[in-house]
C-alpha positions in Angstrom: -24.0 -31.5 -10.7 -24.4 -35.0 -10.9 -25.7 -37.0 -7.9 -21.6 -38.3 -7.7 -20.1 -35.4 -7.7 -22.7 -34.0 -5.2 -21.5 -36.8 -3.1 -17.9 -36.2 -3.5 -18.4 -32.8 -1.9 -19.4 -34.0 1.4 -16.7 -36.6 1.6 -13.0 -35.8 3.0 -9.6 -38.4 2.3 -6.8 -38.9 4.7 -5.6 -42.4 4.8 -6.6 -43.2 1.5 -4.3 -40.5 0.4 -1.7 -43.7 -1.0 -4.8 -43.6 -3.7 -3.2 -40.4 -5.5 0.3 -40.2 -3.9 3.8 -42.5 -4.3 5.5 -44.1 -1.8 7.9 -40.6 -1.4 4.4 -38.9 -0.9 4.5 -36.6 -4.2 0.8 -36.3 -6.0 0.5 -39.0 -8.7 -1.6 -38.0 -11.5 -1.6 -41.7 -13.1 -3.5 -42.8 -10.2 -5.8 -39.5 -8.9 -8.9 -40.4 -11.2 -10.2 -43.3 -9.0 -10.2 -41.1 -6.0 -10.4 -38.0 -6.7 -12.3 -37.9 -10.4 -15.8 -36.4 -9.4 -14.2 -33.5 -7.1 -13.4 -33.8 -3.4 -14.8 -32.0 -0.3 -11.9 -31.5 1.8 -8.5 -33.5 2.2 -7.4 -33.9 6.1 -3.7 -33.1 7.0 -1.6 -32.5 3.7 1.5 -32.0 5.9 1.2 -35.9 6.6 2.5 -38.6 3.9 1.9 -42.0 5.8 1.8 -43.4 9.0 4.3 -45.5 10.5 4.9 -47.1 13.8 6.8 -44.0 15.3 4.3 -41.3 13.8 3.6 -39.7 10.6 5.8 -39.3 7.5 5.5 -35.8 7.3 6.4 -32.7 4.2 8.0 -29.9 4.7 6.2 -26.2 4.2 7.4 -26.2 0.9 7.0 -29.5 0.2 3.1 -28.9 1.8 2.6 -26.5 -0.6 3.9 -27.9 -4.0 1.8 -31.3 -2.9 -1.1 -29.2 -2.4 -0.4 -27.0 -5.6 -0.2 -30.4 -7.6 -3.4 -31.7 -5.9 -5.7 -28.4 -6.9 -4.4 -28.2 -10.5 -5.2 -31.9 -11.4 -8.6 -31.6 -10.0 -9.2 -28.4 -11.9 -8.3 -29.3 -14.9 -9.0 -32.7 -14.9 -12.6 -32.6 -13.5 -16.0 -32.5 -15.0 -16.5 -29.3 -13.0 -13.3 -28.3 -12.0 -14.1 -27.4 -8.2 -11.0 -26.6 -6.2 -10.2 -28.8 -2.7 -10.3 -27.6 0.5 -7.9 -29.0 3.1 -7.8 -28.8 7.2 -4.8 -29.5 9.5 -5.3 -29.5 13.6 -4.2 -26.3 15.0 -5.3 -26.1 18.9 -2.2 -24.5 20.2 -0.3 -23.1 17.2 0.2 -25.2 13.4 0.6 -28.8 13.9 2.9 -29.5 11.2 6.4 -29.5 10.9 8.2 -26.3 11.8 4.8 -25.0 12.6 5.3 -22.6 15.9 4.0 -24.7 19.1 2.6 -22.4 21.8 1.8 -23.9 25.3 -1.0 -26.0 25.2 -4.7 -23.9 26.0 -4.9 -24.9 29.3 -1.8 -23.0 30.0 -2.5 -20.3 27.7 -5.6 -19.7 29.4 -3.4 -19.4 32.6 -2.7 -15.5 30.9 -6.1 -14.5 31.3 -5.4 -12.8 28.3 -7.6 -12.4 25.0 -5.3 -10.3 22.8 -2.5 -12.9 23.1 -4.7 -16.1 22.2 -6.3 -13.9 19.3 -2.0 -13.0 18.5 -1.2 -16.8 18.5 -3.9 -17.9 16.5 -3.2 -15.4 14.0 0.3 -16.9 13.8 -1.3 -20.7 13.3 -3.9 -19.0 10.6 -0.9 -17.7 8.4 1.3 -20.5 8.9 -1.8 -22.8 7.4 -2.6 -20.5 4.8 0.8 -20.3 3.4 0.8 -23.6 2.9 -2.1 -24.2 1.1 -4.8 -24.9 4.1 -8.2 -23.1 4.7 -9.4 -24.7 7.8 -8.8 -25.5 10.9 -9.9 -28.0 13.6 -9.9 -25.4 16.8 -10.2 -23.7 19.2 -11.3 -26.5 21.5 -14.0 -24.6 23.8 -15.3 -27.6 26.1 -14.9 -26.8 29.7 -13.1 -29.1 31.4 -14.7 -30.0 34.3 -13.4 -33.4 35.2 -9.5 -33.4 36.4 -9.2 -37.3 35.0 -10.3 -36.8 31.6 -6.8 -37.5 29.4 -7.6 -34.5 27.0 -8.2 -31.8 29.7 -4.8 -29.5 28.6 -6.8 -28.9 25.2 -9.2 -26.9 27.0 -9.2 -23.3 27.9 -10.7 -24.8 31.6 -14.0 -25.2 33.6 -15.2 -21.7 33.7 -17.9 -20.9 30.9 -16.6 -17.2 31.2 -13.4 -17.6 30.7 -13.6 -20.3 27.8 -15.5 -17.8 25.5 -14.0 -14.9 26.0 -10.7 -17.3 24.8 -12.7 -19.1 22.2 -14.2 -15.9 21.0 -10.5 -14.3 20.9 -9.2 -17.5 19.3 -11.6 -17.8 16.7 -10.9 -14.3 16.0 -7.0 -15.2 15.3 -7.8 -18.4 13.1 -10.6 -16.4 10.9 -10.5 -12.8 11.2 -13.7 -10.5 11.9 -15.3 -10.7 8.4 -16.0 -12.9 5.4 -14.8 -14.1 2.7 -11.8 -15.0 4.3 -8.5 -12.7 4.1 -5.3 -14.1 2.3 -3.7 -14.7 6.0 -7.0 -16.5 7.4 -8.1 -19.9 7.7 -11.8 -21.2 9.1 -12.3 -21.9 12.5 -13.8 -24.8 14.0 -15.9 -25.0 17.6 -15.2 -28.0 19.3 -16.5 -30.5 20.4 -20.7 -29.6 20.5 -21.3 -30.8 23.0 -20.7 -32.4 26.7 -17.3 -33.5 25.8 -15.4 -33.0 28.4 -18.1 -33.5 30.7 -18.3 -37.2 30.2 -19.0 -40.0 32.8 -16.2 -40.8 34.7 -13.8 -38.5 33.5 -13.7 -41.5 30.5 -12.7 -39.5 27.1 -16.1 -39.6 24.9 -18.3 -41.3 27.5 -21.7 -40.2 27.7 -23.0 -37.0 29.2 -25.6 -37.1 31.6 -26.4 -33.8 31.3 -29.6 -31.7 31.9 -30.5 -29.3 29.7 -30.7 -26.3 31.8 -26.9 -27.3 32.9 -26.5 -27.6 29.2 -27.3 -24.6 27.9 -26.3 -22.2 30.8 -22.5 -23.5 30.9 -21.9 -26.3 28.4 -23.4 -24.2 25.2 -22.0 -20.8 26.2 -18.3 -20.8 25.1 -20.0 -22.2 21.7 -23.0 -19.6 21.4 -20.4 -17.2 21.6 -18.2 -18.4 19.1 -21.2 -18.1 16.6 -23.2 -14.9 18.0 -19.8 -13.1 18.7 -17.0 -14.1 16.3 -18.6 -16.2 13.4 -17.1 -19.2 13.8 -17.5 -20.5 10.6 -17.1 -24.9 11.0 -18.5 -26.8 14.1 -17.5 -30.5 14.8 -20.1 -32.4 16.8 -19.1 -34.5 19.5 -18.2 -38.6 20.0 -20.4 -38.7 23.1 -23.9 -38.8 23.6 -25.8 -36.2 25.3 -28.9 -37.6 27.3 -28.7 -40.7 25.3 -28.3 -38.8 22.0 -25.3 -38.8 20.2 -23.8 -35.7 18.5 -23.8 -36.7 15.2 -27.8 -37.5 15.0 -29.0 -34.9 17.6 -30.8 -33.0 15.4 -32.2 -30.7 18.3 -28.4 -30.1 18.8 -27.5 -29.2 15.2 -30.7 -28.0 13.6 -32.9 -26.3 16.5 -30.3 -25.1 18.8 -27.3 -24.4 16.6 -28.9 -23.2 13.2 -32.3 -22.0 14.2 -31.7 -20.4 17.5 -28.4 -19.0 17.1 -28.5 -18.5 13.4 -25.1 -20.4 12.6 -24.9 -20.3 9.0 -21.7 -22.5 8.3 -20.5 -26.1 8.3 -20.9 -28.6 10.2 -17.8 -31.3 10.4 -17.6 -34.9 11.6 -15.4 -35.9 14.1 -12.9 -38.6 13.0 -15.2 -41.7 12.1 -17.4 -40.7 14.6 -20.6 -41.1 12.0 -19.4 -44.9 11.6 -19.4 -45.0 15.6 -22.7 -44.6 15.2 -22.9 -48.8 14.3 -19.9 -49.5 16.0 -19.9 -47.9 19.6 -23.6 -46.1 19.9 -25.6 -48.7 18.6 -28.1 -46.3 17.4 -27.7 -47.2 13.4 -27.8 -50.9 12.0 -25.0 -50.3 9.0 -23.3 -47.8 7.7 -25.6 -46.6 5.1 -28.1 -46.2 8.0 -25.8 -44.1 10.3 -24.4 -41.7 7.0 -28.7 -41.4 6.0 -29.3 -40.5 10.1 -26.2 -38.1 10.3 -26.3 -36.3 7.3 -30.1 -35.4 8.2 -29.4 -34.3 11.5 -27.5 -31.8 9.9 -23.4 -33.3 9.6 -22.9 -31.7 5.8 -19.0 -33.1 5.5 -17.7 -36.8 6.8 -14.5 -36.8 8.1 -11.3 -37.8 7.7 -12.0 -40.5 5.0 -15.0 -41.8 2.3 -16.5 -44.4 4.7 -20.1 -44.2 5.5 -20.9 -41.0 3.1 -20.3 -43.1 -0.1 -23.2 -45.2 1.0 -25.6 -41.5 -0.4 -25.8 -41.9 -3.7 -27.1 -45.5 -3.9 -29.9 -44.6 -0.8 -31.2 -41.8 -2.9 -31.2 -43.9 -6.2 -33.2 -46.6 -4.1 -35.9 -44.1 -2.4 -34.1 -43.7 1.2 -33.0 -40.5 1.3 -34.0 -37.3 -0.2 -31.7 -35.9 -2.9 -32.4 -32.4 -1.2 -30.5 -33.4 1.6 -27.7 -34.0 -0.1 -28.1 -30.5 -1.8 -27.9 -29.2 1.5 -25.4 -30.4 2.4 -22.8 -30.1 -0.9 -23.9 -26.3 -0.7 -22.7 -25.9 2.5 -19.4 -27.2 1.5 -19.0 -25.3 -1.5 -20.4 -22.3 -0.5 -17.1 -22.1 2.1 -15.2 -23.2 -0.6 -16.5 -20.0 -2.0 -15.7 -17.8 0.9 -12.3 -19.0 1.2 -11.2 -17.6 -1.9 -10.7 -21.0 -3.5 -12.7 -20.4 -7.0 -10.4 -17.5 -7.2 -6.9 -18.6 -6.0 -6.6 -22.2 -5.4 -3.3 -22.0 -6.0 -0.6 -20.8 -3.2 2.8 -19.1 -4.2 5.1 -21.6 -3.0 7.4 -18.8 -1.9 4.7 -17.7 0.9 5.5 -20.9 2.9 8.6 -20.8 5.3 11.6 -23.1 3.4 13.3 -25.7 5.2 15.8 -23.8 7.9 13.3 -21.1 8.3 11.6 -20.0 11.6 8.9 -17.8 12.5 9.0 -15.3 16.0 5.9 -15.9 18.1 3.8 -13.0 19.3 4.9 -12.2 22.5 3.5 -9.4 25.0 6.4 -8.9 27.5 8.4 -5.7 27.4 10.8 -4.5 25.0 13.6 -6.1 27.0 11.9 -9.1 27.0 15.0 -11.8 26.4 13.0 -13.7 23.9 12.8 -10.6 21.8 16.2 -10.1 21.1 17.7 -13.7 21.6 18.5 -15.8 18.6 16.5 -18.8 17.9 19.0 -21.9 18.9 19.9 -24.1 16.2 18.7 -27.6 16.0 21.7 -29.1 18.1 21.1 -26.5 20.8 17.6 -27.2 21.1 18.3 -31.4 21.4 20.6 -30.4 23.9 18.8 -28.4 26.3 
């Protein structure tokens, strides 16, 4: 591999997606080389065509899939090396896409005390994604929520360290299955957010953590150590907050010492969104971007997500003696060795027929009772549903 294409591997696109797509969001091939001509890591939410005002332009499950479909086989063919895309979409309490099922959100899901249904309704989100073309996932969401003002507190599972990993053991389970590579059905999991988050200052969403270590690791780290030791959570996204003045995305003791060398985690490790350029912008720790993508991708963040914004600065750090070219091996092998265990080198391409057509609904898991009324009840039609 070339040092470019090494590069693209570590690299994600979301808004930048207008670079391959027209304005009714179908792939364009006229346009795909700029983009997308020495490979591409991962693409961030396929269901999504643009942004507006009033939310996303979104595609259909069909629609998902053809896009996606039209995506792999241009950079397959088209490609020096022909590696195959890998694409995420958020999936904390069911598929977030449209007619994805929508379960309650974790926090009330945890309310069941109840393992075997969170590992049911992640299984449902898995094989929504996969049908559609997706092997990855950014959940479960194992912080413990300890702080009743923080605005993202319903994504948790709560403040018990118990509780949380049994759910975010079960949950991983559902997104990823007990064994690798991944089954047809399956999609990566990711832990997040490593760490403190949720634990912040003020209840103030990615605030700082003042956090001691042994707090740290006895009830922060546990949901997430058991997401690795226990189910093999295969993706972890580091944190926007600093813990003791570190920030996630440069803590190598966080990424390196804790996560890879004490509990042997094996996989990938995912920015948050932009959080790498935060590290100019908000942190303060880096003085430009080219210093913050050298800084994070040696503490150990293989993949910059959602867009090519502070990892395109590699290539011209290792031509000019800043960084070691190793490091980006290390990096680009991560990414494609999941690529690897998600089947992608083998069947990139999804039958469109596996993804639910427009009108189509899927039944959620449900543990009640035969006589359960959800069982037997029809799903309401659209009107019926505006109405009530």
């Amino acid at each position: 591999m070339t040092l470019e294409e090494k590069v693209a591997q570590v690299e994600g696109v979301w808004q930048r997606r207008s670079d391959f797509t027209d304005a009714a969001g179908h792939f364009n091939p006229a346009s795909a080389a700029a983009m997308l001509g020495r490979g591409l890591g991962e693409m961030s939410r396929p269901s999504e065509i643009a942004g507006t005002p009033t939310g996303p332009r979104t595609r259909s499950p069909r629609e998902e899939a053809d896009f996606v479909n039209a995506l792999q086989k241009w950079v397959i063919e088209n490609t020096r090396l022909g590696i195959p895309v890998m694409f995420h979409e958020e999936a904390v309490h069911g598929l977030v896409a449209p007619r994805g099922t929508s379960f309650p959100v974790p926090i009330g899901l945890a309310s069941t005390w109840d393992p075997a249904l969170i590992e049911q309704v992640m299984t449902v989100a898995a094989r929504e994604a996969r049908a559609r073309g997706v092997q990855h996932v950014l959940a479960p969401v194992v912080d413990l929520g300890r702080d009743p003002r923080w605005g993202r507190f319903e994504e948790t599972y709560g403040e018990d360290p118990y509780l949380v990993s049994r759910l975010g053991v079960a949950a991983v389970r559902g997104y990823q299955g007990t064994s690798l590579p991944l089954a047809a059905d399956k999609v990566f999991a990711t832990l997040k957010h490593f760490a403190g988050h949720g634990s912040h200052e003020g209840g103030v969403n990615t605030a700082p953590a003042l956090i001691p270590e042994r707090l740290l690791r006895s009830e922060l780290l546990m949901p997430f150590e058991a997401g690795v030791k226990e189910a093999g959570a295969y993706t972890v996204m580091p944190s926007y907050n600093e813990v003791d003045g570190v920030p996630s995305h440069v803590n190598q003791w966080l990424l390196e010492d804790v996560l890879r060398r004490e509990w042997n985690f094996q996989g990938l490790v995912v920015s948050d969104y932009y959080a790498i350029e935060q590290l100019v912008s908000r942190h303060h720790v880096a003085l430009d971007k080219a210093d913050a993508a050298r800084q994070s991708i040696e503490a150990g963040v293989d993949l910059e997500l959602p867009d090519p914004d502070v990892y395109g600065q590699l290539a011209a750090m290792v031509k000019d003696g800043r960084l070691a070219e190793a490091t980006i091996d290390r990096a680009a092998g991560r990414v494609l060795k999941a690529k690897f265990l998600a089947g992608l080198f083998e069947h990139s391409v999804r039958r469109p027929s596996r993804s639910r057509s427009r009108g189509q609904r899927a039944r959620a898991p449900c543990a009640c009772p035969r006589d359960c009324p959800s069982i037997n009840r029809p799903a309401p039609e659209p009107r019926q549903r505006a109405a009530a």
